[in-house]
C-alpha positions as CSV (number, residue, x, y, z in Angstrom):
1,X,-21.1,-38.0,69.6
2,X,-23.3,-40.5,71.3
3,X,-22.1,-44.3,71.5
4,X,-24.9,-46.9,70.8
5,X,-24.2,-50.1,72.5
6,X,-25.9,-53.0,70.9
7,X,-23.9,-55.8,73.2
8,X,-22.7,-56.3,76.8
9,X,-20.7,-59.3,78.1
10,X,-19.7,-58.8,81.7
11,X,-16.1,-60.4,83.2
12,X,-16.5,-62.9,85.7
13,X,-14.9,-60.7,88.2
14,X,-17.6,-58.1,87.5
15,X,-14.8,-55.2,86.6
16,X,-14.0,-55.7,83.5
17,X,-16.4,-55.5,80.2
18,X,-16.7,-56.1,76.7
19,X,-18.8,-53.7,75.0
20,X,-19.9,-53.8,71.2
21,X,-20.5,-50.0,70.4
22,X,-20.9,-48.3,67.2
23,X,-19.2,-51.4,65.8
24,X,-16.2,-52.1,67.5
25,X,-15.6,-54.4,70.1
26,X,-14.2,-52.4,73.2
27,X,-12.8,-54.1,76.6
28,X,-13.3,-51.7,80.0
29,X,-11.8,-52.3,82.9
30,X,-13.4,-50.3,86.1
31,X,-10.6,-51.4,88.5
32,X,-8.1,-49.2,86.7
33,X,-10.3,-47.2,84.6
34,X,-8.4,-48.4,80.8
35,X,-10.3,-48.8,77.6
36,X,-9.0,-51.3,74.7
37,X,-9.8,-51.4,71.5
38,X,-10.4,-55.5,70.9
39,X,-11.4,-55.2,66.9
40,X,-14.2,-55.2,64.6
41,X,-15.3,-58.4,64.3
42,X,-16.0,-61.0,66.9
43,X,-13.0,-63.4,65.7
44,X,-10.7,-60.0,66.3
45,X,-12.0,-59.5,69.9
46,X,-11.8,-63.3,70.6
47,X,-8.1,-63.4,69.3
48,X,-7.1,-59.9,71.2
49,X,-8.8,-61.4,74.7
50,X,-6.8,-64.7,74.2
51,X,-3.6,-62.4,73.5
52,X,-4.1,-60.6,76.5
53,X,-5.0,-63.8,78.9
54,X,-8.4,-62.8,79.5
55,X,-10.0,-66.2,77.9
56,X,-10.8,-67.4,81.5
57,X,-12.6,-64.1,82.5
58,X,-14.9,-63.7,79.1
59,X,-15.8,-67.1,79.0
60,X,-19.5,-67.1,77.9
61,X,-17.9,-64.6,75.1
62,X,-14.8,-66.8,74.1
63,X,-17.2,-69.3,73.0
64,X,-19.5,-67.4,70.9
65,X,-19.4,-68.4,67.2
């Protein structure tokens, strides 16, 4: 099954990455090699970012409309 990735928002410490990918938003993070599943839509993947602290790391995504 091949993943299309129509969006990339890179971390501000350049290991950690929110990909939008067949739908989904999905948060990577190299440093320890985990994948989260952040939600559907944009407000979901804002709201699971904020839950896990990440705000100050995403923030050109955070304030995205």
């Amino acid at each position: 099954m091949e993943a299309e990735i129509t969006q990339f928002w890179c971390g501000n410490d350049l290991k950690e990455h929110i990909i939008m990918s067949n739908g989904e938003f999905i948060l990577t993070d190299a440093k320890i090699r985990k994948v989260a599943n952040l939600g559907k839509t944009i407000r979901d993947a804002k709201r699971k970012i904020e839950e896990l602290g990440k705000n100050n790391n995403f923030l050109d995504f955070c304030r995205q409309d």
